[in-house]
SEDO-520768 format. One record per residue: chain; x, y, z of N, C-alpha, C, O, CB in turn; residue in one letter. Coordinates in Angstrom, 3 decimals. Glycine has a CB too. Example, Ala and Ser with C-alpha at 12.3 -4.5 7.8 and 13.67 -1.06 7.14 Angstrom:
<rs>
<A,<13.190,-5.690,7.800>,<12.300,-4.500,7.800>,<13.200,-3.300,7.800>,<14.236,-3.319,8.465>,<11.308,-4.473,9.046>,A>
<A,<12.850,-2.250,7.080>,<13.670,-1.060,7.140>,<12.900,0.030,7.870>,<13.409,1.138,8.039>,<14.084,-0.598,5.725>,S>
</rs>
This chain:
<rs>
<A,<-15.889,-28.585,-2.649>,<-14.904,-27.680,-3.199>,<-15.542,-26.301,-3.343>,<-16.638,-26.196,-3.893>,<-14.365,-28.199,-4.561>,X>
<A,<-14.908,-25.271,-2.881>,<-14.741,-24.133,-2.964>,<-15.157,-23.120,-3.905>,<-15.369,-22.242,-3.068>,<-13.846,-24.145,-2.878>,X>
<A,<-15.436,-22.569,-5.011>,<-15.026,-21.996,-6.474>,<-14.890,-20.390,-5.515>,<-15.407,-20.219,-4.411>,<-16.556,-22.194,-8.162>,X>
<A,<-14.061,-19.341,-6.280>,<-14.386,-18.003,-5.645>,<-13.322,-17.529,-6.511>,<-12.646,-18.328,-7.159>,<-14.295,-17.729,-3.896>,X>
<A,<-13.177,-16.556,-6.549>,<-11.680,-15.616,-7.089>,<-12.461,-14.981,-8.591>,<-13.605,-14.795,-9.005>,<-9.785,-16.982,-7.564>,X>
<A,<-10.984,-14.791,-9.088>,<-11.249,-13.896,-10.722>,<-11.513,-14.432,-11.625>,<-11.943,-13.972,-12.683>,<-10.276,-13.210,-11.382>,X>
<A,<-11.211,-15.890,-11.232>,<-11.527,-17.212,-12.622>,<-11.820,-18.227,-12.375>,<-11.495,-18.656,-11.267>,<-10.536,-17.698,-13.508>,X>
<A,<-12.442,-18.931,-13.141>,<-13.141,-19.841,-12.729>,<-12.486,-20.909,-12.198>,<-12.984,-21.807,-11.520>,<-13.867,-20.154,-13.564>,X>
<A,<-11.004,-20.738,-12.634>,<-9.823,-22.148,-12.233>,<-9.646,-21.782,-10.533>,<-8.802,-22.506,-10.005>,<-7.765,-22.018,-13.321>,X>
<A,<-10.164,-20.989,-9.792>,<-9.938,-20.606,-8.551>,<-10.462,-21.360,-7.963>,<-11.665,-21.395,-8.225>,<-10.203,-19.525,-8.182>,X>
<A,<-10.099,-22.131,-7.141>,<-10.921,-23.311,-6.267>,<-10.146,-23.485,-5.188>,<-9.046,-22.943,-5.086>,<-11.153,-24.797,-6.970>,X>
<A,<-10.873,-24.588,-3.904>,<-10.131,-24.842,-2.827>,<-10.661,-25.920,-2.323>,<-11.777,-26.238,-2.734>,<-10.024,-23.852,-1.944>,X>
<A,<-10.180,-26.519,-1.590>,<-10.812,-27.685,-0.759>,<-11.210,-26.947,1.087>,<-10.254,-26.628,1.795>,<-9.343,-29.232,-0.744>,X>
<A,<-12.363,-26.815,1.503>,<-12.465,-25.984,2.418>,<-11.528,-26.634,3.475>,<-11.299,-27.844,3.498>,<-13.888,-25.722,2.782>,X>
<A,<-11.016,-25.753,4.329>,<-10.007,-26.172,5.408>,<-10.118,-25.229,7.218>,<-10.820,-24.287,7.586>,<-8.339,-25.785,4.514>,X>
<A,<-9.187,-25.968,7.858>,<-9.618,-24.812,9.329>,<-7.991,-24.723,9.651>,<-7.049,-25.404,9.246>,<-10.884,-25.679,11.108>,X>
<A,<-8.063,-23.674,10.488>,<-6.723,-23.338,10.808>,<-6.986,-23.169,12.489>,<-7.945,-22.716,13.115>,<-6.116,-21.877,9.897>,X>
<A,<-5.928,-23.640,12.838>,<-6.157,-23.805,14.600>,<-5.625,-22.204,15.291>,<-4.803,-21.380,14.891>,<-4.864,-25.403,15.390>,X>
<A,<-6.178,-22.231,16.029>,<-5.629,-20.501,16.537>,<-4.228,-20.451,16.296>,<-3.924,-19.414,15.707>,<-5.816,-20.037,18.354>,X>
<A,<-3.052,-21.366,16.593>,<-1.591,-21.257,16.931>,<-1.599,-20.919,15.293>,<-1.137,-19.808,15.033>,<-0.585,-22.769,17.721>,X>
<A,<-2.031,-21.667,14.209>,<-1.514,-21.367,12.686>,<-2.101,-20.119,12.372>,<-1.534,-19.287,11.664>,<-1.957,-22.488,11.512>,X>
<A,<-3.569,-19.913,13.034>,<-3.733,-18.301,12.884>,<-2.948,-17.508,12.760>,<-2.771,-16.921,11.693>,<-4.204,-17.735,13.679>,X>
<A,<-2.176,-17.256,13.985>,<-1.762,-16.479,14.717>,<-0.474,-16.236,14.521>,<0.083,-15.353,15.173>,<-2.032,-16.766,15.763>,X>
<A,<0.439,-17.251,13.257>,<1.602,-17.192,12.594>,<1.241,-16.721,11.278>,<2.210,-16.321,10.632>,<2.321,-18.446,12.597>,X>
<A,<0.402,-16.669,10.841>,<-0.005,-16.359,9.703>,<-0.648,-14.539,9.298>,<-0.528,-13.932,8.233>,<-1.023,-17.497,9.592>,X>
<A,<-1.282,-14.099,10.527>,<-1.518,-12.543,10.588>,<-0.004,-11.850,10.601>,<-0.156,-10.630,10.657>,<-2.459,-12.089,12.085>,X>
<A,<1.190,-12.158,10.574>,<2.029,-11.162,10.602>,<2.371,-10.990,8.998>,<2.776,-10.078,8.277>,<3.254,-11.479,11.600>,X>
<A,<2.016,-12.258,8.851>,<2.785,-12.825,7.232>,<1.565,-12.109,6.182>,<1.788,-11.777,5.017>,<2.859,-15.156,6.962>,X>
<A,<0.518,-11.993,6.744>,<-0.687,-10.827,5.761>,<-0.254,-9.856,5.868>,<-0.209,-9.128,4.876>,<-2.234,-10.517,6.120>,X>
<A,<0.276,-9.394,7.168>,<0.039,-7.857,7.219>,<1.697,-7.123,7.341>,<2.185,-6.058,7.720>,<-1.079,-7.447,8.768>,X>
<A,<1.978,-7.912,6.991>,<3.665,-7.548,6.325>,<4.408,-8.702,5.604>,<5.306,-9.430,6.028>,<4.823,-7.138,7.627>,X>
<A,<3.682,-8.665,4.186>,<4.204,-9.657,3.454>,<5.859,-9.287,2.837>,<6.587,-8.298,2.920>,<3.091,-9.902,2.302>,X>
<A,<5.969,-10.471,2.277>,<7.518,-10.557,1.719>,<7.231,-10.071,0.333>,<7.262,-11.057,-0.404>,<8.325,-12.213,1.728>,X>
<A,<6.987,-9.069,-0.294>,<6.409,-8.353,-1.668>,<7.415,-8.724,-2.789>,<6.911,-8.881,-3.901>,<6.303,-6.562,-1.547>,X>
<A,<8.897,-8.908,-2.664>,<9.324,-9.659,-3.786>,<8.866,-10.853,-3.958>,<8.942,-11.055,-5.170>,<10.521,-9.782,-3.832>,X>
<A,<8.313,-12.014,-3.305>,<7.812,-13.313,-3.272>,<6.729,-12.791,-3.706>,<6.550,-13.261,-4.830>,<7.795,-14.185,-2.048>,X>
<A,<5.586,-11.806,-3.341>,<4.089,-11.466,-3.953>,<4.568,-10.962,-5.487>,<3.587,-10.892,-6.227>,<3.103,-10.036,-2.937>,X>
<A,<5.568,-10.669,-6.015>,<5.641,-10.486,-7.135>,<5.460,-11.189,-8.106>,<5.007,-10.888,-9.211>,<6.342,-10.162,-7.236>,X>
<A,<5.952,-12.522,-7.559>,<6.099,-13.877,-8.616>,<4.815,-14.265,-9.173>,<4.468,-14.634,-10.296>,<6.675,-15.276,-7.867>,X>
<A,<3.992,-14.011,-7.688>,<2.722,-14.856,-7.906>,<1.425,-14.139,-7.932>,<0.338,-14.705,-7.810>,<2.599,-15.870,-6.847>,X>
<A,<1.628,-12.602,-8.131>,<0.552,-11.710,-7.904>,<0.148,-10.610,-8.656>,<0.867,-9.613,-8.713>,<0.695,-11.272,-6.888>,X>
<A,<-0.662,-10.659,-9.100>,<-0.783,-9.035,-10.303>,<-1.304,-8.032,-8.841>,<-1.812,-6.985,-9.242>,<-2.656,-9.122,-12.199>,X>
<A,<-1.287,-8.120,-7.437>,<-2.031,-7.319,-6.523>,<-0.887,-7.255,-5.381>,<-1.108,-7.406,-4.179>,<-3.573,-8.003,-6.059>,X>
<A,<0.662,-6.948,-6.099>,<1.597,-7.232,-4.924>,<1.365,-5.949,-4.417>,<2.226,-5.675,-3.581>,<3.215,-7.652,-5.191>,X>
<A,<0.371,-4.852,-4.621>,<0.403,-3.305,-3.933>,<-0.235,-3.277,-2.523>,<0.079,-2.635,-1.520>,<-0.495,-2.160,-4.880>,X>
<A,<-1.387,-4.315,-2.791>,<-2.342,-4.080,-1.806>,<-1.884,-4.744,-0.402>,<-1.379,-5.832,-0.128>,<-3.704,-4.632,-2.312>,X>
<A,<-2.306,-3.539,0.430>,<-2.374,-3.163,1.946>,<-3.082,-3.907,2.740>,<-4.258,-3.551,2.819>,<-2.861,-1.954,2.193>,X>
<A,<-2.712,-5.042,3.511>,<-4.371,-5.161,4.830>,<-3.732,-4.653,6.223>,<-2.613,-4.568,6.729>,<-5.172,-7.342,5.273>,X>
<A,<-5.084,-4.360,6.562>,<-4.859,-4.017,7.447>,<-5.771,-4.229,8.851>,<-6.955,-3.910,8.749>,<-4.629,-3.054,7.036>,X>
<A,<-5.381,-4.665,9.957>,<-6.123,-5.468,10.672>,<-6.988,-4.229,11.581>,<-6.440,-3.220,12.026>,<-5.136,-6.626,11.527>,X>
<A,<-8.437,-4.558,11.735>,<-9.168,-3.931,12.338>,<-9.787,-4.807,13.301>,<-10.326,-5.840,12.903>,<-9.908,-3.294,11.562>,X>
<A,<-9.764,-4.429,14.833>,<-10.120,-5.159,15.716>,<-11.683,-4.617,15.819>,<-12.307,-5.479,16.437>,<-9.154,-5.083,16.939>,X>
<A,<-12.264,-3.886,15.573>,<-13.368,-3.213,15.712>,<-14.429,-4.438,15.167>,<-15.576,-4.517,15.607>,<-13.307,-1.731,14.880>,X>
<A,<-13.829,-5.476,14.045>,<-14.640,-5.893,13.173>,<-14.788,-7.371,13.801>,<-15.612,-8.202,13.420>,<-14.117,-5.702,11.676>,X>
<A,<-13.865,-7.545,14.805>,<-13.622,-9.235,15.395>,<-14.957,-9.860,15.767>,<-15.234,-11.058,15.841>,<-12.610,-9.346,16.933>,X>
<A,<-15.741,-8.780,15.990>,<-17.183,-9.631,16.866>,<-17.925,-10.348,15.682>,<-19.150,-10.324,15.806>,<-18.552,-8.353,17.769>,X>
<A,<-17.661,-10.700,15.059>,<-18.660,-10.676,13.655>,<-18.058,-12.338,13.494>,<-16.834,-12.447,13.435>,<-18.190,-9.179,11.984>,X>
<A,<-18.882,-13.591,13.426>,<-18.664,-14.241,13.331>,<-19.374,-15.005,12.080>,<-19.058,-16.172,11.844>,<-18.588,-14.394,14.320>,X>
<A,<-20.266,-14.378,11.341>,<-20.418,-14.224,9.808>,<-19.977,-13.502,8.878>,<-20.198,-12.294,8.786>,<-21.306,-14.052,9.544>,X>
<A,<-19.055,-14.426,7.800>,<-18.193,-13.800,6.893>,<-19.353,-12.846,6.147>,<-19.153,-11.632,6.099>,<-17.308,-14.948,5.878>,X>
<A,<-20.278,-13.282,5.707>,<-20.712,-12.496,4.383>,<-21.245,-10.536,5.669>,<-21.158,-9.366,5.298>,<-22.770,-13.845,3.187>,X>
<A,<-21.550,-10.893,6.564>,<-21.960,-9.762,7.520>,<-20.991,-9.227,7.714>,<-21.027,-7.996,7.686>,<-22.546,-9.996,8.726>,X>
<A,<-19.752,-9.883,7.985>,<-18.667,-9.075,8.643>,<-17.819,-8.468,7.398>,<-17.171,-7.444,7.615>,<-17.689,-10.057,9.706>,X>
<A,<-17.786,-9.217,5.739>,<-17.268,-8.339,4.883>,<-18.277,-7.002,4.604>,<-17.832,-6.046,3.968>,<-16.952,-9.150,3.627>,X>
<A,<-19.454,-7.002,5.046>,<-20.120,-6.059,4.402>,<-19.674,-5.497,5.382>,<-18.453,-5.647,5.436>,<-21.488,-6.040,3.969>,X>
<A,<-20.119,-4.850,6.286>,<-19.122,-3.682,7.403>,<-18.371,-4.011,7.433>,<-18.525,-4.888,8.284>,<-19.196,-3.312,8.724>,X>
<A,<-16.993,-4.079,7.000>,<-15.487,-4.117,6.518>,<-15.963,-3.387,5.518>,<-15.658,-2.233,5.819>,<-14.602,-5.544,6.155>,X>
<A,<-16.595,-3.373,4.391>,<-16.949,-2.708,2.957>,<-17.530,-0.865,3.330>,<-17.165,0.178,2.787>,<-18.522,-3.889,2.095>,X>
<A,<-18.573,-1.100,4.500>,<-19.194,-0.321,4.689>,<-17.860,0.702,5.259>,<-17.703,1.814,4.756>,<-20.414,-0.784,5.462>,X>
<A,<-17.137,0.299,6.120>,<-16.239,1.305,7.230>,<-15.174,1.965,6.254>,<-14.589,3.036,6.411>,<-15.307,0.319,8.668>,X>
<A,<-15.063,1.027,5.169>,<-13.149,1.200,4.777>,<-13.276,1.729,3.175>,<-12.284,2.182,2.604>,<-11.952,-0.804,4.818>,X>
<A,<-14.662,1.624,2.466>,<-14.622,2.032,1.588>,<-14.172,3.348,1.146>,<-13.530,3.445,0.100>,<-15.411,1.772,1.405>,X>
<A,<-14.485,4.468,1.926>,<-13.933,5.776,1.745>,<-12.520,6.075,1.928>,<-11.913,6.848,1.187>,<-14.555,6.566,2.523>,X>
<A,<-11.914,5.369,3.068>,<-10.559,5.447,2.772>,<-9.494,4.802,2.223>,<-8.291,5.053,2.156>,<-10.228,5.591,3.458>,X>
<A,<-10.316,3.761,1.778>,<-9.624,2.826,0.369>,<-9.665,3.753,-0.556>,<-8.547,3.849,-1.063>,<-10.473,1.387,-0.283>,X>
<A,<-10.400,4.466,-1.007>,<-10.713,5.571,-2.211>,<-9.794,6.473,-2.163>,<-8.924,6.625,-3.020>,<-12.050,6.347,-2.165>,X>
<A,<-9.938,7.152,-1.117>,<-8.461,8.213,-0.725>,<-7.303,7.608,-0.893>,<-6.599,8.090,-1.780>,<-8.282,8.733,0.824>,X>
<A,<-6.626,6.133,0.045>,<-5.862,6.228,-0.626>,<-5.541,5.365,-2.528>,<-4.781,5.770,-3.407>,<-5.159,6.027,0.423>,X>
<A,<-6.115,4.603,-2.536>,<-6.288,4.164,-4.231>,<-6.040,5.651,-5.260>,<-5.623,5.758,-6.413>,<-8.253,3.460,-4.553>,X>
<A,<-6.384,6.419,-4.513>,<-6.237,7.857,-5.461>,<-5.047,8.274,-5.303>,<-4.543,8.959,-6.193>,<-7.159,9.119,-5.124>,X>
<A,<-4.169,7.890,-3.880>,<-2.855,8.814,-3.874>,<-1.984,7.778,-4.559>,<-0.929,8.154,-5.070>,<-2.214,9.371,-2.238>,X>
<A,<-2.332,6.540,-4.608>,<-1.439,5.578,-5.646>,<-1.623,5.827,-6.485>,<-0.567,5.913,-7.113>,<-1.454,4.350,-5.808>,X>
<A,<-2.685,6.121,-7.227>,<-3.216,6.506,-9.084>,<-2.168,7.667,-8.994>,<-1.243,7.541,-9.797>,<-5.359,7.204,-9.593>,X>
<A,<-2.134,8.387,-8.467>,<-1.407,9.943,-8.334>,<0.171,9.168,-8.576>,<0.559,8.778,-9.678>,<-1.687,11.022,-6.369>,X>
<A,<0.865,9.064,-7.445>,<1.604,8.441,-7.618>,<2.776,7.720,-8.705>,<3.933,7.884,-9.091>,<1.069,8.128,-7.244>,X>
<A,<1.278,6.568,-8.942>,<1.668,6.041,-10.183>,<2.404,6.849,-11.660>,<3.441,6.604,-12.276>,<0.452,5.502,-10.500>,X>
<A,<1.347,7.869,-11.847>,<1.241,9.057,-13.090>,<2.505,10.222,-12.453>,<3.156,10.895,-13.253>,<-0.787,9.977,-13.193>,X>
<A,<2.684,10.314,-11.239>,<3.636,11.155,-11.660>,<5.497,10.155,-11.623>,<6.554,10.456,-12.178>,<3.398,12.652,-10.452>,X>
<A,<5.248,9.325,-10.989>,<6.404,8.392,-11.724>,<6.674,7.840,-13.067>,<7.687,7.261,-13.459>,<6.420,7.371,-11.192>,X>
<A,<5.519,8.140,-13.741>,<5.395,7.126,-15.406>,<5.711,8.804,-15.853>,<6.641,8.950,-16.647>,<3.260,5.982,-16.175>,X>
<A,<4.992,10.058,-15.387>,<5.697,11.456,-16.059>,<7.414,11.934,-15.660>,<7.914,12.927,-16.187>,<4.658,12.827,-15.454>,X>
<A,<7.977,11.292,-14.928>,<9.657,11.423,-14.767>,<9.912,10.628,-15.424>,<10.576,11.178,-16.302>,<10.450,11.261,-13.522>,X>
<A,<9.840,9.525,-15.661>,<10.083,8.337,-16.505>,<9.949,9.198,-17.946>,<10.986,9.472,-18.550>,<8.872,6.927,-16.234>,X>
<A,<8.622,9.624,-18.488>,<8.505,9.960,-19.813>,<9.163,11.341,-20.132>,<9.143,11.785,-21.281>,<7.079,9.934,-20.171>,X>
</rs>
């Protein structure tokens, strides 16, 4: 079993997915149904977004670190235009 996430109740039984379930499943990441992520998500904001640049990498812990390394700066940019965002919708509101 698995443990990983924000709490310790986060667990999994490890599993494989065959290319065909792959390959139904990348549309459903990268354009989710966000009223359904509502029910079940305090993170229904967040964006993925598929980078082919990163495919050669057939070690997770290597291939998140360059994913970390490439995208960090423009995760920042935009995380800032949502903070922005956010504050000037909560200032029409107030």
């Amino acid at each position: 079993m698995l443990k990983s996430g924000r709490t310790v109740n986060a667990s999994w039984e490890p599993f494989e997915v065959t290319p065909e379930e792959y390959a139904a499943l990348v549309p459903k990441l990268l354009e989710p149904d966000h009223a359904l992520l509502e029910q079940f998500s305090s993170h229904k904001w967040q964006v993925f977004q598929a980078d082919p640049s990163l495919d050669h990498y057939s070690d997770f812990a290597e291939w998140q670190l360059k994913a970390r390394e490439k995208h960090q700066q423009s995760w920042g940019l935009r995380l800032a235009k949502l903070q922005h965002e956010m504050l000037m919708s909560a200032q029409k509101k107030g």
